[in-house]
mmCIF file of the N, C-alpha and C atoms, coordinates in Angstrom:
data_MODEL
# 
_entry.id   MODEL 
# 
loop_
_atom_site.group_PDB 
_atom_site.id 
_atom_site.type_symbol 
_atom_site.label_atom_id 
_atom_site.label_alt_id 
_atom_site.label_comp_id 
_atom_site.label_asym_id 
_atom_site.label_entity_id 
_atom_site.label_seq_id 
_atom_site.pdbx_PDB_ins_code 
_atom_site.Cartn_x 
_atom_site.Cartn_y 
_atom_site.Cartn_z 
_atom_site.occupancy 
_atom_site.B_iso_or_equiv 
_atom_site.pdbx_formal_charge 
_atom_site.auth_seq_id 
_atom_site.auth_comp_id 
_atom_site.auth_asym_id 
_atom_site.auth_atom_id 
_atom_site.pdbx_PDB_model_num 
ATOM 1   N N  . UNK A 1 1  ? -5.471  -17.120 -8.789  1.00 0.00 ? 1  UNK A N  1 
ATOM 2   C CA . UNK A 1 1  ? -5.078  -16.288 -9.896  1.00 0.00 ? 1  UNK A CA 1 
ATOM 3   C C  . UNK A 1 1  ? -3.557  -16.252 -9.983  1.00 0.00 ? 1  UNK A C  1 
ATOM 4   N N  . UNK A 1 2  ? -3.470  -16.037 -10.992 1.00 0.00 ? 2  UNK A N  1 
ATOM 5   C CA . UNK A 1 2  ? -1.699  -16.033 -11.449 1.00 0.00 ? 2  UNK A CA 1 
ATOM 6   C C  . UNK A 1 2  ? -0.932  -14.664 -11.694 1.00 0.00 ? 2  UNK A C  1 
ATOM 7   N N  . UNK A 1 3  ? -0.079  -14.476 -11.124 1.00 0.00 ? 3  UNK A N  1 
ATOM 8   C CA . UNK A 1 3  ? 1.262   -13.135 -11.893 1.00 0.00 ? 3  UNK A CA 1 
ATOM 9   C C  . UNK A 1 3  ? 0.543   -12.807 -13.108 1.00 0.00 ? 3  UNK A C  1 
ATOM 10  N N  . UNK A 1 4  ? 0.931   -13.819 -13.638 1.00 0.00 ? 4  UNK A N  1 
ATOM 11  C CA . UNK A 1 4  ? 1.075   -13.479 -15.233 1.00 0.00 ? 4  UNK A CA 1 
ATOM 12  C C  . UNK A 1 4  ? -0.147  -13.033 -16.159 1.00 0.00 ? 4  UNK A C  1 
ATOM 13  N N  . UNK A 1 5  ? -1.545  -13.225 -15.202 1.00 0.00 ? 5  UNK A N  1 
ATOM 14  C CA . UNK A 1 5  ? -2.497  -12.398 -15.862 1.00 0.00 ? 5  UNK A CA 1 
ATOM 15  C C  . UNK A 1 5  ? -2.226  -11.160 -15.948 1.00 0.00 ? 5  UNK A C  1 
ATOM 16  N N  . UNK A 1 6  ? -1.764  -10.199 -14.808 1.00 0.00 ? 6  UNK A N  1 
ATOM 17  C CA . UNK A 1 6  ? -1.831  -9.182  -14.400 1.00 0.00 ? 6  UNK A CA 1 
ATOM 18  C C  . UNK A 1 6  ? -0.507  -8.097  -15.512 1.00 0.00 ? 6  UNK A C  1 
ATOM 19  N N  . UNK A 1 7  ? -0.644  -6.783  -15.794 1.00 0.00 ? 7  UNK A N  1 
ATOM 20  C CA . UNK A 1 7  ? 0.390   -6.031  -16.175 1.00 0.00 ? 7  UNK A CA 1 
ATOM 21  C C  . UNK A 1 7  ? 1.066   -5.873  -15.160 1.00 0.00 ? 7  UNK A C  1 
ATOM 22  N N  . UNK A 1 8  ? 2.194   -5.346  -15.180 1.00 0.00 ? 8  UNK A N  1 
ATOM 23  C CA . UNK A 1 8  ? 3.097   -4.494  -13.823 1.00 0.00 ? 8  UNK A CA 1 
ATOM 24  C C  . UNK A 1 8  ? 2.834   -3.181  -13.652 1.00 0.00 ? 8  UNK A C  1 
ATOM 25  N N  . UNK A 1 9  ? 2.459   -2.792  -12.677 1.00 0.00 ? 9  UNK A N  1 
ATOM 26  C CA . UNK A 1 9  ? 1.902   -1.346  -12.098 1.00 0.00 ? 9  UNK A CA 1 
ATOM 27  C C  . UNK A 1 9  ? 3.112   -0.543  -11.541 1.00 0.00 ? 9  UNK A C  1 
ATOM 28  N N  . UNK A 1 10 ? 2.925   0.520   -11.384 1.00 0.00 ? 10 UNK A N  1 
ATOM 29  C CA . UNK A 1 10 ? 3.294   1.571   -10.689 1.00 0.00 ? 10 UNK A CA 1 
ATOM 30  C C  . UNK A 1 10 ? 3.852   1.651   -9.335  1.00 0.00 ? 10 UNK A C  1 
ATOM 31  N N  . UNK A 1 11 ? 4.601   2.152   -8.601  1.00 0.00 ? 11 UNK A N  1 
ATOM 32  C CA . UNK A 1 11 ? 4.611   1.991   -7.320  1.00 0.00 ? 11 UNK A CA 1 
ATOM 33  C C  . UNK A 1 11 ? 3.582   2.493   -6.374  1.00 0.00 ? 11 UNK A C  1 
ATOM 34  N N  . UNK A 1 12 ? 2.868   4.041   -7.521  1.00 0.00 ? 12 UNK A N  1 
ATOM 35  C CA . UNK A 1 12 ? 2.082   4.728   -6.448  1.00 0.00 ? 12 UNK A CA 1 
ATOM 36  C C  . UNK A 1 12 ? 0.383   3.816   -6.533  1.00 0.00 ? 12 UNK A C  1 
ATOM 37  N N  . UNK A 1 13 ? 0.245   3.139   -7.728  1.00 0.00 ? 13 UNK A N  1 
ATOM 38  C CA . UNK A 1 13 ? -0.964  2.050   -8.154  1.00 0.00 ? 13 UNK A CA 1 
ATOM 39  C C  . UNK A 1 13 ? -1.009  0.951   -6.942  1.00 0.00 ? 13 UNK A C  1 
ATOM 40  N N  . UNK A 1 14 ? 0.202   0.923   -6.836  1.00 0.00 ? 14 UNK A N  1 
ATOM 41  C CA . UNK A 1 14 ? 0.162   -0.603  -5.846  1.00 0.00 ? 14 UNK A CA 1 
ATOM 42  C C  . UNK A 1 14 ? 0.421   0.013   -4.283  1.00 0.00 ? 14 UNK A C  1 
ATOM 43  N N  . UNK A 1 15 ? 0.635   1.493   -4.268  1.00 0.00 ? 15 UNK A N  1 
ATOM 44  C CA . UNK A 1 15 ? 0.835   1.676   -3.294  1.00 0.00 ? 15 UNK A CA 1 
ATOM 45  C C  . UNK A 1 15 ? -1.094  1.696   -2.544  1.00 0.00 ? 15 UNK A C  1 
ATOM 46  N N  . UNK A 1 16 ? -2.086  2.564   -3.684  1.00 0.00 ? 16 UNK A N  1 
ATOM 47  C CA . UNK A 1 16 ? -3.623  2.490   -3.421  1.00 0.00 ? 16 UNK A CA 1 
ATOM 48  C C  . UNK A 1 16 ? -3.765  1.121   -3.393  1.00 0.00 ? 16 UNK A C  1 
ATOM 49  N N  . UNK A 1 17 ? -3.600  -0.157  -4.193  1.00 0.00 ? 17 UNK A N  1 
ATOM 50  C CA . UNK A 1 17 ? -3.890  -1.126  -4.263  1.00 0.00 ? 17 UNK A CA 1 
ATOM 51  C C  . UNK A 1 17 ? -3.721  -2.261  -2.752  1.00 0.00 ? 17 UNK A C  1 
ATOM 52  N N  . UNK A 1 18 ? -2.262  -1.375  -2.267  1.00 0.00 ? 18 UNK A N  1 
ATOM 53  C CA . UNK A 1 18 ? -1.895  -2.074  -0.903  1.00 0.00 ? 18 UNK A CA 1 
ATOM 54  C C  . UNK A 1 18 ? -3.623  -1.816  0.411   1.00 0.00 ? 18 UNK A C  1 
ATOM 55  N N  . UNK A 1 19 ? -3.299  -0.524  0.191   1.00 0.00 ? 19 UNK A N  1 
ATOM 56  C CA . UNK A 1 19 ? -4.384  0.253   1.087   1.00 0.00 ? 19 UNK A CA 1 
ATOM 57  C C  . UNK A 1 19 ? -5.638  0.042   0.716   1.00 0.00 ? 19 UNK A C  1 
ATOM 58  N N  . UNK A 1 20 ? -6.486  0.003   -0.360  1.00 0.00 ? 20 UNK A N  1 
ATOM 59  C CA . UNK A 1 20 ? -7.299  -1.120  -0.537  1.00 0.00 ? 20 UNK A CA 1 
ATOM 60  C C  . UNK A 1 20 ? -7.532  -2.397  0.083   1.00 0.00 ? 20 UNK A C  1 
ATOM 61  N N  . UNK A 1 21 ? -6.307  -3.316  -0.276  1.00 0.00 ? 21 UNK A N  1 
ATOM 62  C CA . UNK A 1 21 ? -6.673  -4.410  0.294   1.00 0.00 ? 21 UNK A CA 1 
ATOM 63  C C  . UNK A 1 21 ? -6.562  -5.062  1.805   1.00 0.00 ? 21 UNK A C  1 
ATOM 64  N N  . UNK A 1 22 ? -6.159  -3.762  2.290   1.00 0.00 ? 22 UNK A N  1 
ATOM 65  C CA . UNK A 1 22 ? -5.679  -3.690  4.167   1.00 0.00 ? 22 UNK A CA 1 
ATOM 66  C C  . UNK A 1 22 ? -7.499  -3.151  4.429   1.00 0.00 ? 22 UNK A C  1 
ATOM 67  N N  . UNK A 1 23 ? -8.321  -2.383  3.378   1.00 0.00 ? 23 UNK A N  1 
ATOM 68  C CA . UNK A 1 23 ? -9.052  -1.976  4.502   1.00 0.00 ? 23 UNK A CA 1 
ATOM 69  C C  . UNK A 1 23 ? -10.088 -2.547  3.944   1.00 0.00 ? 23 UNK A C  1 
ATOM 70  N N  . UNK A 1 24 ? -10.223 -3.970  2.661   1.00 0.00 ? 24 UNK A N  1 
ATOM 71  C CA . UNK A 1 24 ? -11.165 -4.770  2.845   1.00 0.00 ? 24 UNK A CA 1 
ATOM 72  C C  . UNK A 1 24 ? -10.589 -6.320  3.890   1.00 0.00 ? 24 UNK A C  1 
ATOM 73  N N  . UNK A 1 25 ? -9.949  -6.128  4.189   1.00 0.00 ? 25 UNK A N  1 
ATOM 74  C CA . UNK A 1 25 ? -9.637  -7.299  5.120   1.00 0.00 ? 25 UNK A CA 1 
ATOM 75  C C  . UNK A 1 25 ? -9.874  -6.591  6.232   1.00 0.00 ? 25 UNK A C  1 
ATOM 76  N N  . UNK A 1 26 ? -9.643  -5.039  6.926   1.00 0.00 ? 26 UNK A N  1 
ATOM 77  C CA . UNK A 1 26 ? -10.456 -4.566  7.872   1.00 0.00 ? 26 UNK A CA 1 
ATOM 78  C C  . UNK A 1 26 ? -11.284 -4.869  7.831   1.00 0.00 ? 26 UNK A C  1 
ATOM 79  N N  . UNK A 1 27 ? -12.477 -4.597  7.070   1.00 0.00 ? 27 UNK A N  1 
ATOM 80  C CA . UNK A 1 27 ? -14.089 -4.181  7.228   1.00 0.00 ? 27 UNK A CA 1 
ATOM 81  C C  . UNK A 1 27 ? -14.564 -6.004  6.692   1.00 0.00 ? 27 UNK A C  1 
ATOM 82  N N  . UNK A 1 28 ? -13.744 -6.871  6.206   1.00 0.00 ? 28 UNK A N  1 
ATOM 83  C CA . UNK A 1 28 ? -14.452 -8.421  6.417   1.00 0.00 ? 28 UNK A CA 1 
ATOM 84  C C  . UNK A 1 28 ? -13.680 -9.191  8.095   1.00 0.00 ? 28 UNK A C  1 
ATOM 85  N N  . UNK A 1 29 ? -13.141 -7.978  8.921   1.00 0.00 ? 29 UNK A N  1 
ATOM 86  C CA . UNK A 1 29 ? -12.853 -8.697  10.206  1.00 0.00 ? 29 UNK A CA 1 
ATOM 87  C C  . UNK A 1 29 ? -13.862 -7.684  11.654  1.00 0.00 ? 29 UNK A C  1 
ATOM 88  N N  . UNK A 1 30 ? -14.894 -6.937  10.367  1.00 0.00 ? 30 UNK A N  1 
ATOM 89  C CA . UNK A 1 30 ? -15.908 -6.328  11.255  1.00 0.00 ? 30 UNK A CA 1 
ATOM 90  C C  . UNK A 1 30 ? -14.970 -5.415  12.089  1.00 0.00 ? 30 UNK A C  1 
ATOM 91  N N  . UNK A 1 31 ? -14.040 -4.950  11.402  1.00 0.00 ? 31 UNK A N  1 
ATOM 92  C CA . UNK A 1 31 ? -13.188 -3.552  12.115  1.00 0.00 ? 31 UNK A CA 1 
ATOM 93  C C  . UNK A 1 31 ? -13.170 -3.578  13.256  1.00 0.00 ? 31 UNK A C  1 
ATOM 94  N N  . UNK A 1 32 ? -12.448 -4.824  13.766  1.00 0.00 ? 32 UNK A N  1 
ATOM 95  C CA . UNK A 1 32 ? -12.268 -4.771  15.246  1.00 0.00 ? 32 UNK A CA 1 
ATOM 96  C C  . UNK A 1 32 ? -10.832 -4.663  15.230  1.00 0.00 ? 32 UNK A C  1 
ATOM 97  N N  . UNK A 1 33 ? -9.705  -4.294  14.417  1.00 0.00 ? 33 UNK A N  1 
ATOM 98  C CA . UNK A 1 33 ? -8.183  -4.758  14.562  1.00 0.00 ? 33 UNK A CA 1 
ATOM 99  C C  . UNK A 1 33 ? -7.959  -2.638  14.636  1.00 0.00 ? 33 UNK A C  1 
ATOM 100 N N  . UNK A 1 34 ? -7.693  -2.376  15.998  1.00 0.00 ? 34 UNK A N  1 
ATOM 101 C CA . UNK A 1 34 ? -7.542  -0.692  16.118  1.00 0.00 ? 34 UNK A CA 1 
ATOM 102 C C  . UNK A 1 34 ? -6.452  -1.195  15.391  1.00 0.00 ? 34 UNK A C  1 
ATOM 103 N N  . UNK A 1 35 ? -4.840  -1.643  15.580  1.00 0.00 ? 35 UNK A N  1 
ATOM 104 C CA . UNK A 1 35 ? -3.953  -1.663  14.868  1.00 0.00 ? 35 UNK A CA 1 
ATOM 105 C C  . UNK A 1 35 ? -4.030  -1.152  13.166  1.00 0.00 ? 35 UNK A C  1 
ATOM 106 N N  . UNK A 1 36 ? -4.851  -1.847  12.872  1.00 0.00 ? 36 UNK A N  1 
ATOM 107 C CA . UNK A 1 36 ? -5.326  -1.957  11.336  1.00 0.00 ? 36 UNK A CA 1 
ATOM 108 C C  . UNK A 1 36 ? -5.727  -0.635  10.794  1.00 0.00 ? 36 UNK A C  1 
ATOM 109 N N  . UNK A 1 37 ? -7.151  -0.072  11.790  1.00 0.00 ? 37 UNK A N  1 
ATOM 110 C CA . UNK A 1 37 ? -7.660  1.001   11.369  1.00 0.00 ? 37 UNK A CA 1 
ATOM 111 C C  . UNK A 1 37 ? -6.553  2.113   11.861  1.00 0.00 ? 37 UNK A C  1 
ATOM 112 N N  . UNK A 1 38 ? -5.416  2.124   12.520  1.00 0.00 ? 38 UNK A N  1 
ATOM 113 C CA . UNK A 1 38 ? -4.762  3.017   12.737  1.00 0.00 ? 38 UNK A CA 1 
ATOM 114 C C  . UNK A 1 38 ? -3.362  3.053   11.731  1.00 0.00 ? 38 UNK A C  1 
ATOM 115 N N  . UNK A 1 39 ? -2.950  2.246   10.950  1.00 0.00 ? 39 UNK A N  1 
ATOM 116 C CA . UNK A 1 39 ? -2.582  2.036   9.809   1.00 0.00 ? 39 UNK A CA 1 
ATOM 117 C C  . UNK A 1 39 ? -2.793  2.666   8.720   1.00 0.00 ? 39 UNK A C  1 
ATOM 118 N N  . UNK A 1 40 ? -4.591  1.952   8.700   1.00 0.00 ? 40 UNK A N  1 
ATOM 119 C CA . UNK A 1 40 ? -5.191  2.789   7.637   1.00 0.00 ? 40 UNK A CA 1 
ATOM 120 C C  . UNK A 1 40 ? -5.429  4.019   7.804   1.00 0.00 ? 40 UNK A C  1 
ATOM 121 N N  . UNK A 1 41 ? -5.514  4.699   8.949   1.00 0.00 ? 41 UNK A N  1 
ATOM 122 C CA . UNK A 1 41 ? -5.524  6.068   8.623   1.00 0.00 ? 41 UNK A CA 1 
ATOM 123 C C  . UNK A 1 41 ? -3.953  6.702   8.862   1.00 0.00 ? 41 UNK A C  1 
ATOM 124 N N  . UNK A 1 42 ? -3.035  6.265   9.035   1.00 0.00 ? 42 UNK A N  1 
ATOM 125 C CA . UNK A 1 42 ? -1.710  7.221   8.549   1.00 0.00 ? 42 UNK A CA 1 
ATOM 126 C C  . UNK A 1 42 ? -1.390  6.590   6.816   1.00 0.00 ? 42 UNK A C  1 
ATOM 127 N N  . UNK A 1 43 ? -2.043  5.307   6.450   1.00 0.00 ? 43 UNK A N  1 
ATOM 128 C CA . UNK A 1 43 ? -1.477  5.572   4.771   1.00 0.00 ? 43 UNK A CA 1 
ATOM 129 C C  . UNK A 1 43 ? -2.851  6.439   3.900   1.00 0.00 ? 43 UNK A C  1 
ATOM 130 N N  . UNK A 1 44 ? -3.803  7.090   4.374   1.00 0.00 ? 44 UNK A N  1 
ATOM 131 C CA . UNK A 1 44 ? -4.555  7.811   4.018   1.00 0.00 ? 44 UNK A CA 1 
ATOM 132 C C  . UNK A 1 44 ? -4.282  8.804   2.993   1.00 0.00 ? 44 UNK A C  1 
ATOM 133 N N  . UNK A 1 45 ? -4.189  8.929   1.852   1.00 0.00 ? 45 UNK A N  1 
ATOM 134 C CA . UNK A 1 45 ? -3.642  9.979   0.942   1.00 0.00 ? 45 UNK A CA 1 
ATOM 135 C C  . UNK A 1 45 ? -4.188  11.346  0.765   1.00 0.00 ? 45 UNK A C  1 
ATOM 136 N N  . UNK A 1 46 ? -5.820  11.237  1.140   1.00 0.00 ? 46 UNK A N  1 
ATOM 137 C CA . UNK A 1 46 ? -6.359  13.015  1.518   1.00 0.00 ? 46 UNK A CA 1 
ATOM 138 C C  . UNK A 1 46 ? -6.440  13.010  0.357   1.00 0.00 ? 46 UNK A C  1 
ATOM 139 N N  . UNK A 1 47 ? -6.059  14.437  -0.453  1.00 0.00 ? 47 UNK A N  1 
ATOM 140 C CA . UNK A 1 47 ? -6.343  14.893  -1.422  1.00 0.00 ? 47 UNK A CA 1 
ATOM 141 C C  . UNK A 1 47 ? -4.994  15.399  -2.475  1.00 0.00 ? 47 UNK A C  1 
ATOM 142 N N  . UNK A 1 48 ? -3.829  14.879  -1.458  1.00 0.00 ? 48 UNK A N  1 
ATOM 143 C CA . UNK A 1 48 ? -2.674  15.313  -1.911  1.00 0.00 ? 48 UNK A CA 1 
ATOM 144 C C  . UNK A 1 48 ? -2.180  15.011  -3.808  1.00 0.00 ? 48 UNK A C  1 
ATOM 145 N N  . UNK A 1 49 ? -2.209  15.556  -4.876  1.00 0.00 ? 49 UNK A N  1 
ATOM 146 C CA . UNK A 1 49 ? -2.364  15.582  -5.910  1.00 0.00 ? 49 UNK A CA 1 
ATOM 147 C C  . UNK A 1 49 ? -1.040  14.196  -6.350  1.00 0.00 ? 49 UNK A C  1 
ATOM 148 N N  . UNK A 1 50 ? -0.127  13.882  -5.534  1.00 0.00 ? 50 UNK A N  1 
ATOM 149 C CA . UNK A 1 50 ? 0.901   12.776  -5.836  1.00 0.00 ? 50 UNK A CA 1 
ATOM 150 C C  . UNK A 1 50 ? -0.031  11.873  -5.244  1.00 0.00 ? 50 UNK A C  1 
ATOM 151 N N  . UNK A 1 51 ? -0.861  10.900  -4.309  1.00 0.00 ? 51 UNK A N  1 
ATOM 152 C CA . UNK A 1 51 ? -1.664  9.915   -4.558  1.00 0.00 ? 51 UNK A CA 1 
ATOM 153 C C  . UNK A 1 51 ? -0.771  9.300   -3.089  1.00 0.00 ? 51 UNK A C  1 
ATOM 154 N N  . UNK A 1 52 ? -0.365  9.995   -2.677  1.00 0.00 ? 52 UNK A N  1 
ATOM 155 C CA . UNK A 1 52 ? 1.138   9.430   -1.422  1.00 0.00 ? 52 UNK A CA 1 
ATOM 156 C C  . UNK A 1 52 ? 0.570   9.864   0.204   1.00 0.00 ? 52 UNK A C  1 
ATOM 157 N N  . UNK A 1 53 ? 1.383   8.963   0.582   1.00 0.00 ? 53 UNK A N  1 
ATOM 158 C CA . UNK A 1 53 ? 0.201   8.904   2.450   1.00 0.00 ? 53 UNK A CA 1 
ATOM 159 C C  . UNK A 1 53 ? 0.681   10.285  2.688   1.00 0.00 ? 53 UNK A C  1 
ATOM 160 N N  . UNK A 1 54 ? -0.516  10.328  3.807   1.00 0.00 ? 54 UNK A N  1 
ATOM 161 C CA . UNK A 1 54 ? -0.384  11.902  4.310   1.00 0.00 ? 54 UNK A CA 1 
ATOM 162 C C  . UNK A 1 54 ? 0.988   12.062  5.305   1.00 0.00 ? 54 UNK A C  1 
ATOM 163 N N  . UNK A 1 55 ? 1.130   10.752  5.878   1.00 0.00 ? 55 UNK A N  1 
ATOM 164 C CA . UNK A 1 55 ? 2.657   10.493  6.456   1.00 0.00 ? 55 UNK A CA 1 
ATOM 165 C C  . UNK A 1 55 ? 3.550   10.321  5.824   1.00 0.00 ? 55 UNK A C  1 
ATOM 166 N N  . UNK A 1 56 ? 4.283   11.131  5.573   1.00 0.00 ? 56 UNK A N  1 
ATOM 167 C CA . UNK A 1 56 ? 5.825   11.107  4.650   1.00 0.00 ? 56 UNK A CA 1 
ATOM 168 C C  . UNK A 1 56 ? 6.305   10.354  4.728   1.00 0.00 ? 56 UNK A C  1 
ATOM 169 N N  . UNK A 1 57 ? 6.693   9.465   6.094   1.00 0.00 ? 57 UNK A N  1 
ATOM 170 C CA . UNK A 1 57 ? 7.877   8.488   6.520   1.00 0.00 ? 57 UNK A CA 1 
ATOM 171 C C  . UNK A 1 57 ? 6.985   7.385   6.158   1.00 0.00 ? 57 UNK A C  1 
ATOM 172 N N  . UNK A 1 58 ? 5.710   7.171   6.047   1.00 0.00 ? 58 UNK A N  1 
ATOM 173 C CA . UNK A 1 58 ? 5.383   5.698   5.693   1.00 0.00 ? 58 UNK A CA 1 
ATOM 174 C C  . UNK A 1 58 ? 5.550   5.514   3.966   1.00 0.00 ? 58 UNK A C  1 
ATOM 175 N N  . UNK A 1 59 ? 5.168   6.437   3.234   1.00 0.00 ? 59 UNK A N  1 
ATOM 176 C CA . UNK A 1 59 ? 5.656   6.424   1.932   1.00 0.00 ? 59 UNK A CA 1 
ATOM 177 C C  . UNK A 1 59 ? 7.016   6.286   1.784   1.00 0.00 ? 59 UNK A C  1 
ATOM 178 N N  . UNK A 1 60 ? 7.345   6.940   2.281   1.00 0.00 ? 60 UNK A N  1 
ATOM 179 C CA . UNK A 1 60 ? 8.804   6.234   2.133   1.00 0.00 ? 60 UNK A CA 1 
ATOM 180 C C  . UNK A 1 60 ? 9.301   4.988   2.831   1.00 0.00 ? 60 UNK A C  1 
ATOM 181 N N  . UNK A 1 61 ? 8.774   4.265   3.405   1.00 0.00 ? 61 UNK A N  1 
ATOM 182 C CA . UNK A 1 61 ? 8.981   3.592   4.090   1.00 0.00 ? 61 UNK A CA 1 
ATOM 183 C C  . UNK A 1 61 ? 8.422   2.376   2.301   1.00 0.00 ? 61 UNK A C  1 
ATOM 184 N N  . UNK A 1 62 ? 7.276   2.651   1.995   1.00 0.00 ? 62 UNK A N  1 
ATOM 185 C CA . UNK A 1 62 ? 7.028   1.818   0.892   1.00 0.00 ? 62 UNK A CA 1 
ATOM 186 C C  . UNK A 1 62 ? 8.026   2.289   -0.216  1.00 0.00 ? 62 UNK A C  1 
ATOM 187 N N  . UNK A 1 63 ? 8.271   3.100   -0.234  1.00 0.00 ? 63 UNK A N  1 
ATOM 188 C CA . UNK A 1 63 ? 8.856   3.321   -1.531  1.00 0.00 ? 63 UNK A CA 1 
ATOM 189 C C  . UNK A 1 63 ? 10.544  2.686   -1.457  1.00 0.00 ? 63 UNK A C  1 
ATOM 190 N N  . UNK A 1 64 ? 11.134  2.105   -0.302  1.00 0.00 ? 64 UNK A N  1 
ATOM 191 C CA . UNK A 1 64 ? 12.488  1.854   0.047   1.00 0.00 ? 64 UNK A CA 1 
ATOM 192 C C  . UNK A 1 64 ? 11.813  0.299   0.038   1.00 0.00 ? 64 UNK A C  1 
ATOM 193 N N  . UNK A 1 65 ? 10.827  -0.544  0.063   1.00 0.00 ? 65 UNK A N  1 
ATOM 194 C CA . UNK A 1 65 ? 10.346  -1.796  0.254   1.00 0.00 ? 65 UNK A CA 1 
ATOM 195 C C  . UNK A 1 65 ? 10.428  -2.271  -1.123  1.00 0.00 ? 65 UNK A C  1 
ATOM 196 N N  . UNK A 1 66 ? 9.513   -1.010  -1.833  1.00 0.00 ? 66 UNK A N  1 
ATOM 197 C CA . UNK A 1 66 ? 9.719   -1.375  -3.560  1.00 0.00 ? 66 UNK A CA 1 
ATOM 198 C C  . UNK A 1 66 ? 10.841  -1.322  -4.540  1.00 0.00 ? 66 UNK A C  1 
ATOM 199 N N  . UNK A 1 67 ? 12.041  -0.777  -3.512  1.00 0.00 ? 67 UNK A N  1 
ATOM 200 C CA . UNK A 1 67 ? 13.270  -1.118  -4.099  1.00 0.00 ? 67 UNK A CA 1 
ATOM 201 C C  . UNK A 1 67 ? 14.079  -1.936  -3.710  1.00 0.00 ? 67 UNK A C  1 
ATOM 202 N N  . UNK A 1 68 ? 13.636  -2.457  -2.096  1.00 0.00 ? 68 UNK A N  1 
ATOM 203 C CA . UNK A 1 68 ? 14.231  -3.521  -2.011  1.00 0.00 ? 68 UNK A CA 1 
ATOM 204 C C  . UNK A 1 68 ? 13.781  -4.979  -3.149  1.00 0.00 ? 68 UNK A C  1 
ATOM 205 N N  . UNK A 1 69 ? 12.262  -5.028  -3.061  1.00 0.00 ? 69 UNK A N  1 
ATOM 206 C CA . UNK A 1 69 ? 11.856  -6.069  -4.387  1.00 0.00 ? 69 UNK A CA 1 
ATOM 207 C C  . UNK A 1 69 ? 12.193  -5.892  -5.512  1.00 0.00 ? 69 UNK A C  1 
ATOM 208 N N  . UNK A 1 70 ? 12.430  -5.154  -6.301  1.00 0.00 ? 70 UNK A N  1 
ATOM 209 C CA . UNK A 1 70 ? 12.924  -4.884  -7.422  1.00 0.00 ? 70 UNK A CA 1 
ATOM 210 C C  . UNK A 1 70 ? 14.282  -5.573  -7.715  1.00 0.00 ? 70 UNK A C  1 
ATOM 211 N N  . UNK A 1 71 ? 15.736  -4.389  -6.487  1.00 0.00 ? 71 UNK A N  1 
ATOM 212 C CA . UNK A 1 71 ? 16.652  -5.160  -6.245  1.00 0.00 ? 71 UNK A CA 1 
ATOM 213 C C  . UNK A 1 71 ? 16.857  -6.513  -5.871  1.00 0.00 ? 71 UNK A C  1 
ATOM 214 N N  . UNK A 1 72 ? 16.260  -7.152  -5.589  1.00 0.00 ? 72 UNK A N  1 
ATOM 215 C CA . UNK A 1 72 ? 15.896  -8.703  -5.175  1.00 0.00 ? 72 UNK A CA 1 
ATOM 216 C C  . UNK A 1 72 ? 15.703  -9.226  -6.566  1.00 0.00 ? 72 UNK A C  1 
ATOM 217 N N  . UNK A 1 73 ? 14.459  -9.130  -7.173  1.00 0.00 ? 73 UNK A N  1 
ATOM 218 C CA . UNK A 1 73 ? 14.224  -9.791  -8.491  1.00 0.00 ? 73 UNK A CA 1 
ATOM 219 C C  . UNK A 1 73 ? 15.079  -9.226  -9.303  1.00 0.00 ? 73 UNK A C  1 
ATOM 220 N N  . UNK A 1 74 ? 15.888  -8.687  -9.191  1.00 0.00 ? 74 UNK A N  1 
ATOM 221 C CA . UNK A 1 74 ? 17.267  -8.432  -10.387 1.00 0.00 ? 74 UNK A CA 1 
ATOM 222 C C  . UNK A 1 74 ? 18.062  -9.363  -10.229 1.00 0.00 ? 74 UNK A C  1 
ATOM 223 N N  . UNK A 1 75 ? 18.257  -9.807  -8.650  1.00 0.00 ? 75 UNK A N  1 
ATOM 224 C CA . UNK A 1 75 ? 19.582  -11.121 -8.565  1.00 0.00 ? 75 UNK A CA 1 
ATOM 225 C C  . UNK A 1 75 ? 19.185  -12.526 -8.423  1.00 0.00 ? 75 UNK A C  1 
# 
């Protein structure tokens, strides 16, 4: 599949979209990677009404990644 099918999303869209696709590559490696499942549960969002990990510092940790790409594809 290509970029260019796709619209451009959100940071907090791609932030679920990241975590999604970490915990179907968990559960097609038969959830044996603790690393992985311990990942997935600090970017866990709960019920928090912003859609953002229950760990502060890892959201931010994405949210300083998505400005490094941004800043990147500007130069």
């Amino acid at each position: 599949m290509m970029d260019e099918n796709y619209d451009p999303i959100d940071v907090t869209l791609a932030f679920g979209a990241m975590r999604q696709f970490l915990n179907e590559y968990w559960i097609r490696g038969k959830r044996q990677s603790d690393d992985i499942a311990d990942l997935l549960s600090s970017l866990e969002t709960g019920r928090t009404a912003e859609h953002k990990s229950l760990d502060p510092a890892l959201y931010d940790d994405w949210l300083r990644v998505c400005k490094q790409l941004q800043n990147t594809r500007r130069n």
